[in-house]
C-alpha positions as CSV (number, residue, x, y, z in Angstrom):
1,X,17.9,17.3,13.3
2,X,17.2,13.5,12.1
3,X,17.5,12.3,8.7
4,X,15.7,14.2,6.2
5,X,13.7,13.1,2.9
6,X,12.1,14.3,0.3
7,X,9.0,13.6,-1.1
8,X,7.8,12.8,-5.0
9,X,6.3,16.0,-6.7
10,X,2.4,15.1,-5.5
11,X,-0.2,14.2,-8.0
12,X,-2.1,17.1,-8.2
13,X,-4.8,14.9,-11.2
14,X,-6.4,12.3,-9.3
15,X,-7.9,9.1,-10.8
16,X,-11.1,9.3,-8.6
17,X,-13.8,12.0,-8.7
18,X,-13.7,14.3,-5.7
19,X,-17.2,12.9,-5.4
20,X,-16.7,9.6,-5.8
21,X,-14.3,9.5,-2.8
22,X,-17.1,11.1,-0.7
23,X,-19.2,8.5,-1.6
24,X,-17.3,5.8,-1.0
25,X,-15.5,7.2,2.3
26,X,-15.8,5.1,4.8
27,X,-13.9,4.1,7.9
28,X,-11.7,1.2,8.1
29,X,-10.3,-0.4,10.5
30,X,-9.1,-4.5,9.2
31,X,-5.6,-3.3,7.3
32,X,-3.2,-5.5,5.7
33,X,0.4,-5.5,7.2
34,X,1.7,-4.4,3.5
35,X,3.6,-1.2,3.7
36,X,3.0,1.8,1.5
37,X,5.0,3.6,-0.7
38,X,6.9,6.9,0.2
39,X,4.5,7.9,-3.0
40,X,1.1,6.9,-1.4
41,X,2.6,8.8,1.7
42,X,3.9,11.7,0.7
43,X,0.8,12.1,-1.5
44,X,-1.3,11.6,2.3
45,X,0.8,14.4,3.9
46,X,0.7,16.6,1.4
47,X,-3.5,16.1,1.2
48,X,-3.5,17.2,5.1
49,X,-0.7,19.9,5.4
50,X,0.8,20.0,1.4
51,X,2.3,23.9,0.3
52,X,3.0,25.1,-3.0
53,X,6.6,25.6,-3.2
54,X,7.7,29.0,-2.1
55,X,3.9,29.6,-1.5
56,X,2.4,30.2,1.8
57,X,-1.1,28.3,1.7
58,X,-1.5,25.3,2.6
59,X,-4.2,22.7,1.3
60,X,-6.1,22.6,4.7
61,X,-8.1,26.2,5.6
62,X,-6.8,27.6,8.8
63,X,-7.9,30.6,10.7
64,X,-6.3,34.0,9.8
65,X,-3.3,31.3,8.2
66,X,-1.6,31.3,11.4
67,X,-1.3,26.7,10.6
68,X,-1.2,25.7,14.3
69,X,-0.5,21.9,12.7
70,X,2.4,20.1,13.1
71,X,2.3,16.4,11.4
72,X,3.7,13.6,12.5
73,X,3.9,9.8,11.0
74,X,4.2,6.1,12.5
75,X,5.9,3.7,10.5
76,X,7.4,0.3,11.0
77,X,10.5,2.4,10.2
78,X,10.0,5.1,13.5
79,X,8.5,8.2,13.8
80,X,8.8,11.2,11.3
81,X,7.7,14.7,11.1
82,X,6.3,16.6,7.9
83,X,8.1,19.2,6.6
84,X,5.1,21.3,4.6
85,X,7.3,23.7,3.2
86,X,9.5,21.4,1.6
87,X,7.7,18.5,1.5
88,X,10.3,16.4,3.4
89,X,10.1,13.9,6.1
90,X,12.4,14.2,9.0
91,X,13.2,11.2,10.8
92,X,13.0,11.8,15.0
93,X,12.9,8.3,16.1
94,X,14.2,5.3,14.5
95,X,11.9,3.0,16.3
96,X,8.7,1.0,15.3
97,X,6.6,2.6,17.7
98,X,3.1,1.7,16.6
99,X,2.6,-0.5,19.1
100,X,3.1,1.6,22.1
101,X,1.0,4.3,20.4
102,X,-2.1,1.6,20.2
103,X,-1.2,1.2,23.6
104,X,-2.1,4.9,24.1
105,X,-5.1,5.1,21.7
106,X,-6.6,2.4,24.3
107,X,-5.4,-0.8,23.5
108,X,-6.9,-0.2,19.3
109,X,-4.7,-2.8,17.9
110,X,-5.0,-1.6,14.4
111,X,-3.1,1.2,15.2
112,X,0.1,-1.7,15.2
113,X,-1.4,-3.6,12.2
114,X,-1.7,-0.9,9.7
115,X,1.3,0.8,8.1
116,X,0.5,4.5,8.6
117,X,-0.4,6.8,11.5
118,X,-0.7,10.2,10.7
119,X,-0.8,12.2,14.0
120,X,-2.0,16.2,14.1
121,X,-0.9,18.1,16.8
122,X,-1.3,21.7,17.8
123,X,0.6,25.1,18.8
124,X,-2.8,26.4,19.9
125,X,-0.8,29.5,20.8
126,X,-0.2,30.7,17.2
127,X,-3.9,30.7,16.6
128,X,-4.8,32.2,20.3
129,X,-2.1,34.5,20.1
130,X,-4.5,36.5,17.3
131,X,-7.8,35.1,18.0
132,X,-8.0,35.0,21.9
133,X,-9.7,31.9,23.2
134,X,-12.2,31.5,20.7
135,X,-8.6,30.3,18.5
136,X,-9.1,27.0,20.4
137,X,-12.1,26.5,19.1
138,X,-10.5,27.3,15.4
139,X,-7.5,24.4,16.0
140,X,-9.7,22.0,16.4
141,X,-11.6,22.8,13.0
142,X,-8.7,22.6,11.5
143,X,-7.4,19.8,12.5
144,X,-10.8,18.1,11.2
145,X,-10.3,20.0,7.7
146,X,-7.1,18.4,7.7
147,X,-8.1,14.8,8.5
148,X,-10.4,14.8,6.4
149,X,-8.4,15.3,2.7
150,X,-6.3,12.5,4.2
151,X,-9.4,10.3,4.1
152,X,-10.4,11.8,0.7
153,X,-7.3,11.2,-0.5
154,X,-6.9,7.8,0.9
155,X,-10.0,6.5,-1.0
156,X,-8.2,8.2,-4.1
157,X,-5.6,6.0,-3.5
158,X,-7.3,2.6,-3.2
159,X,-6.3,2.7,0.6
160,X,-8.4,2.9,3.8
161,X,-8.3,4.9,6.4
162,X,-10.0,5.4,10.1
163,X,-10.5,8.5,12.8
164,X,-9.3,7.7,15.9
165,X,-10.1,10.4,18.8
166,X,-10.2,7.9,21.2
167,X,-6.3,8.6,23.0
168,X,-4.6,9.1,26.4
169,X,-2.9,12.6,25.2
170,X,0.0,12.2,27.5
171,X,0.5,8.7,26.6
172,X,0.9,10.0,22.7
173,X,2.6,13.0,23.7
174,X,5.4,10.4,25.5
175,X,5.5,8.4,22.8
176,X,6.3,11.0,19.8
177,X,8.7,12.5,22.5
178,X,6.3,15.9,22.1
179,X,7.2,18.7,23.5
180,X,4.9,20.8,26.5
181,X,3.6,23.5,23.6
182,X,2.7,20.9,21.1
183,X,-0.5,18.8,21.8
184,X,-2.1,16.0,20.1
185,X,-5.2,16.4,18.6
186,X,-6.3,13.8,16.4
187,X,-5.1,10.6,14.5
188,X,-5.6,9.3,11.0
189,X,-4.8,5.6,10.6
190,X,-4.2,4.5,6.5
191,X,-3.7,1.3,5.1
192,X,-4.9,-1.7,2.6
193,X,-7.7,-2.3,4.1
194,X,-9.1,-5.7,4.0
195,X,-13.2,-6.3,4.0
């Protein structure tokens, strides 16, 4: 187990309207090479896979709440893993990897400008495991409810933020050091974006 910490209590009162950030969503993909705060990210993970302390939900909607999500970040400062339950960040690789993971998203070389990856992947067998196959079909929803509070939340925050689908999944699966029963599924880059 890496280095583990914890996040700021996140802001549950927004300064935008829910609305307002639907509005102005959009994606982004010209980021500054400023860094964010472990604020502005802990705020991000908690948006995609956040708990209540103690609590079992989560703030993403997932099938019979069997959370086949794991979370994982990119940072100039290596690769860490969200710890929903505790709202923690645990270090796995103390390497600035986002270069090799633009690499594996096809050469997108904002994926090595911008501070922030967030990657989703998925244990489709705790959703399969109760819903047969038809649970593949429910990771993958999930995994887009999840996405998309961190781009809500992201416009919340003044910050900017892009899908990317476009990956080699055994390139990113090498570079996160992902094990065989985890899989990626879709990417969320976040930064200052510039116009």
């Amino acid at each position: 187990m890496g280095e583990i910490t914890k996040l700021a209590k996140p802001n549950q009162t927004g300064s935008m309207p829910l609305e307002q950030a639907i509005a102005v969503r959009r994606s982004r993909r010209h980021f500054s090479p400023k860094s964010l705060t472990l604020e502005q990210i802990g705020q991000l993970v908690w948006a995609a896979q956040g708990q209540e302390p103690g609590g079992r939900y989560r703030t993403a909607p997932s099938a019979g709440a069997t959370y086949p999500l794991e979370l994982f970040i990119i940072t100039d400062e290596g690769v860490f893993r969200y710890l929903p339950a505790k709202h923690t960040l645990e270090k796995l690789i103390d390497q600035d990897l986002r270069a090799a993971l633009a690499s594996a998203a096809w050469g997108q070389d904002f994926i090595q400008a911008a501070p922030l990856t967030l990657v989703f992947v998925g244990e489709f067998s705790r959703t399969t495991g109760r819903y047969g196959q038809r649970g593949v079909r429910y990771v993958y929803m999930e995994a887009g409810h999840a996405a998309q509070n961190v781009h809500l939340q992201a416009e919340a925050l003044g910050l900017g933020s892009v899908a990317v689908g476009a990956f080699d999944d055994a390139a990113v699966s090498t570079v996160l050091s992902l094990p065989d029963y985890l899989e990626p599924l879709y990417m969320v880059t976040v930064g200052y974006y510039r116009q």
